[in-house]
C-alpha positions in Angstrom: 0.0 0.0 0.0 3.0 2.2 0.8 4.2 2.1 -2.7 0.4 2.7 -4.7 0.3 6.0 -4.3 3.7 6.8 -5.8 3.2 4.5 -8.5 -0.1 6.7 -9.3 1.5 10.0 -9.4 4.9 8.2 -11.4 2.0 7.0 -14.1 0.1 10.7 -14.4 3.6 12.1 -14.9 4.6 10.1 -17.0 1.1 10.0 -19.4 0.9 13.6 -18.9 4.8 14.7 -20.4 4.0 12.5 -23.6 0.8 14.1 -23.8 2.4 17.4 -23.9 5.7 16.3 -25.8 2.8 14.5 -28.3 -0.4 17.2 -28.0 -2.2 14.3 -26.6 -2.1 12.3 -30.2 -4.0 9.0 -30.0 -3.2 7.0 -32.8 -3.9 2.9 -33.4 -0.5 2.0 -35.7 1.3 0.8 -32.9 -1.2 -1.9 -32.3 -1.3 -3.1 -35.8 1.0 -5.9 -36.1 3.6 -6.3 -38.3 6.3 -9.3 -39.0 9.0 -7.1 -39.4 8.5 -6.4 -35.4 9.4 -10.0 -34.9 12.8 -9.2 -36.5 15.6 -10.4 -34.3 18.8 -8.6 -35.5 16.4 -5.4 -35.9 15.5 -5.7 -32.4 19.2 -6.0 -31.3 19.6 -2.9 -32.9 17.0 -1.0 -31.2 18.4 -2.4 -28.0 21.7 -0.1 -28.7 19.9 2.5 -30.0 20.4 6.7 -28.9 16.5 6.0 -28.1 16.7 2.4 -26.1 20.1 4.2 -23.9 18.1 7.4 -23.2 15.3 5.2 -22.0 17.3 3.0 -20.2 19.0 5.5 -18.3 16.1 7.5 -17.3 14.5 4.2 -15.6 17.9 3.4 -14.0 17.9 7.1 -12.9 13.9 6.6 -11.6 14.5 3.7 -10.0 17.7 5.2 -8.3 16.0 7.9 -7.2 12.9 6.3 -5.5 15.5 3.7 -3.6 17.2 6.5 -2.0 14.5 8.5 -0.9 12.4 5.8 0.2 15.8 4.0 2.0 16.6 7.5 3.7 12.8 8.1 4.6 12.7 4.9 6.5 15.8 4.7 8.0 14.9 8.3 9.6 11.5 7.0 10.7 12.4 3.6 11.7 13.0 4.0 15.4 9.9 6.4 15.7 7.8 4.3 14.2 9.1 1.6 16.9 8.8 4.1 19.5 5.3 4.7 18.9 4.0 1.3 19.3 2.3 2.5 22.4 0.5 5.2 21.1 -3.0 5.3 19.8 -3.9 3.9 16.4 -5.6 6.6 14.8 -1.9 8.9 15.7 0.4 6.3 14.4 -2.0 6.3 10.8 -2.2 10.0 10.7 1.9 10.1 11.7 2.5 7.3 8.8 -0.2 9.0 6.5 1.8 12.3 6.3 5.3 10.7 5.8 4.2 9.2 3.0 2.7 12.1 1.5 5.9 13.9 2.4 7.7 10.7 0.5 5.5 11.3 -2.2 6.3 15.1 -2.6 9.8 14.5 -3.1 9.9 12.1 -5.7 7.6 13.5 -7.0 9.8 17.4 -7.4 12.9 14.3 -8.7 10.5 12.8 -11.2 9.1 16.2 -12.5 12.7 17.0 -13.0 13.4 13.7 -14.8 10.4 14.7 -16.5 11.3 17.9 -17.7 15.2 16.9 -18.9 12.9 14.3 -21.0 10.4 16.9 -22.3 13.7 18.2 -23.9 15.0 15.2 -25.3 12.4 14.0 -26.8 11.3 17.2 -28.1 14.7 17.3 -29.7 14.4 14.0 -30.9 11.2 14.2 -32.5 12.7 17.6 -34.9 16.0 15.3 -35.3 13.9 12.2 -36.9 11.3 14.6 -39.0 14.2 16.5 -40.8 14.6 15.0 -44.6 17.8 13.3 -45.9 19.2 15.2 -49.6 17.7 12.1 -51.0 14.4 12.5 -49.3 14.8 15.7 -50.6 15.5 15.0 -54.2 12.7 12.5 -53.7 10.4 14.7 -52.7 10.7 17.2 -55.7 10.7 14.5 -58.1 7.4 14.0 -56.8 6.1 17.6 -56.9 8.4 18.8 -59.8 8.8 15.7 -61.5 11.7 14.3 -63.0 14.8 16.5 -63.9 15.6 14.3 -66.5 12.0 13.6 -68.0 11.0 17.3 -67.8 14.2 17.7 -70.2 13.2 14.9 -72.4 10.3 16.3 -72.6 11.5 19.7 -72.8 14.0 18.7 -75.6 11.1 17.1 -77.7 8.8 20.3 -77.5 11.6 22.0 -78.7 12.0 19.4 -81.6 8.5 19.7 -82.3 8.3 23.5 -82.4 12.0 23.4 -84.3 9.8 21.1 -87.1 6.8 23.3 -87.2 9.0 26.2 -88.0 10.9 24.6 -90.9 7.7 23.8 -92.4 6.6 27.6 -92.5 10.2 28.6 -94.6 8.7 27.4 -97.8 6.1 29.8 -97.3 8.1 33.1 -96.5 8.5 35.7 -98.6 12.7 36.5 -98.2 15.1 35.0 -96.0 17.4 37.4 -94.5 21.0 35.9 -93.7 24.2 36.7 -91.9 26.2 34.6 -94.0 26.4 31.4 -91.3 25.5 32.9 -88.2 22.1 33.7 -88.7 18.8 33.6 -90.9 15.3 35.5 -90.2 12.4 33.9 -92.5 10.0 36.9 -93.3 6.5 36.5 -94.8 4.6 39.5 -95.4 0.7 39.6 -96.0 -0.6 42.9 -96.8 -4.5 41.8 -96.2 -3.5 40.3 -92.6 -0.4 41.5 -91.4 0.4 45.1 -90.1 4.2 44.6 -90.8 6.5 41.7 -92.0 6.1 38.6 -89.6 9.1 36.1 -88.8 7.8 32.5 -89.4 11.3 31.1 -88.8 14.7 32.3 -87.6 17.5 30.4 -85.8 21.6 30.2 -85.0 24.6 28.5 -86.8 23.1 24.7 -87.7 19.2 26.2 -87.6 20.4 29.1 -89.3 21.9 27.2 -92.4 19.2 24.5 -92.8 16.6 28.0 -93.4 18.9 28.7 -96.0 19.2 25.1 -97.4 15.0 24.6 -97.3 14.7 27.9 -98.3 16.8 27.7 -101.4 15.1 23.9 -102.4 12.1 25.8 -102.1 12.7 28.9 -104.5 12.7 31.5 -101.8 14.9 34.2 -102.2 17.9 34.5 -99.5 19.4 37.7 -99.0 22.8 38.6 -97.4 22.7 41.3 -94.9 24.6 40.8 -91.6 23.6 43.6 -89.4 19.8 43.4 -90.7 19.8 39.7 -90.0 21.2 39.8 -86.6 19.1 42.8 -85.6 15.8 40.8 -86.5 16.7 37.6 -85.1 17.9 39.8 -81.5 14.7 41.6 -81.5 12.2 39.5 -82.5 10.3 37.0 -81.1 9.0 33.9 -83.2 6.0 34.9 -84.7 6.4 38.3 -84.0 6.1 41.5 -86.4 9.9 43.3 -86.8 10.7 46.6 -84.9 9.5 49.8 -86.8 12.9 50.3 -86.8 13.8 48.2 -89.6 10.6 49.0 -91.8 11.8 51.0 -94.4 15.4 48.5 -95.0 12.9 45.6 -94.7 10.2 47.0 -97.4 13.1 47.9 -100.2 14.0 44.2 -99.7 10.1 42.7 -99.9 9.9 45.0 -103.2 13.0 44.2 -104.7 11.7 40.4 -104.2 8.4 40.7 -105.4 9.5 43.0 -108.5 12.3 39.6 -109.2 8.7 37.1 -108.2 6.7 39.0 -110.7 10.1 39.2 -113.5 10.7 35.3 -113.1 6.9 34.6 -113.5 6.6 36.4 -116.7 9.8 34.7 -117.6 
């Protein structure tokens, strides 16, 4: 009987720190059974766990603690407990009644300190285990990104695609403007439609001389002008209509073309 009421207040301690180190979270997973649980060598290295030490020494410590306080308690009150053999009943209760509560104080001030050394710990333990690995991390934004590498396969066939659609509009421009290898803008101009010339196609070095090469199977004209050429492809956007800028250079070269269209047609 001596020894219930500090095993009360040692169980409400202890359910009330992990109810504050856990906000009081009731969950059923640790029920569920599971074979890997049953795992020997996994339990042997649980047993030498930071976790499994931590707990180990804090029961050691407990169990300590409540050895010396109760062995110190008794051995005080020993020879006044014999002493009051002839005294009435109801004193020697109320006497023993009070020790024990005085017992119980003072475990209970050790415990709470116990207690709140292991409020920190785990605390510290819990933000330890929920921080991510790098790969967890990579993981993680493969998930919500995607892949790096698919998202540039598929990057690199959009471009492929787009590179494709564009190749198939030079056969329909009206002058390809060229700086020799470096670069080539395809222009087409449609006075009912379009406000200004548009470029259907443009690109750099390998792009740049297969405009030229469909562009030439295809009758276009091609003309060479560097700083025209390199000034379009800079400033305008695929699809776009050229800078105002470059109107007048731009509408000599769409009239020399269609005066040579209209010469070779007669032809």
């Amino acid at each position: 009987m001596v020894y219930f009421p500090i095993g009360v207040i040692s169980l409400a301690i202890g359910v009330l720190t992990t109810g504050i180190q856990t906000r009081f979270l009731f969950t059923k997973k640790p029920l569920k059974f599971k074979l890997s649980k049953l795992n020997p060598i996994k339990g042997i290295k649980n047993l030498f766990s930071t976790r499994q030490l931590v707990e180990v020494l804090k029961s050691l410590l407990k169990i300590i603690v409540l050895a010396v306080v109760i062995y110190r308690i008794l051995k005080e009150q020993l020879v006044v407990i014999a002493q009051m053999m002839d005294i009435n009943t109801i004193s020697v209760a109320t006497y023993v009644l009070n020790e024990i509560i005085s017992m119980v104080l003072r475990i209970g001030m050790i415990f709470a300190a116990v207690a709140g050394f292991d409020f920190f710990f785990q605390r510290w333990k819990y933000e330890k285990d929920i921080k991510m690995s790098k790969e967890e991390v990579k993981e993680e934004y493969k998930q919500m990104e995607g892949d790096p590498k698919v998202k540039g396969k598929i990057k690199s066939l959009q471009q492929s695609m787009a590179r494709s659609r564009m190749m198939q509009a030079v056969p329909d421009a009206d002058v390809i403007i060229r700086n020799p290898t470096h670069f080539a803008v395809a222009l087409r101009y449609d006075i009912d439609h379009d406000n200004a010339p548009v470029v259907v196609a443009k690109g750099q070095d390998y792009i740049a001389l297969k405009i030229v090469e469909i562009a030439e199977n295809s009758n276009v004209t091609v003309i060479e002008n560097k700083p025209l050429a390199r000034g379009i492809y800079a400033s305008t956007p695929l699809g776009g209509q050229i800078p105002a800028e470059y109107y007048g250079v731009v509408a000599e070269i769409l009239v020399e073309v269609f005066r040579m269209n209209k010469s070779w047609c007669r032809g």
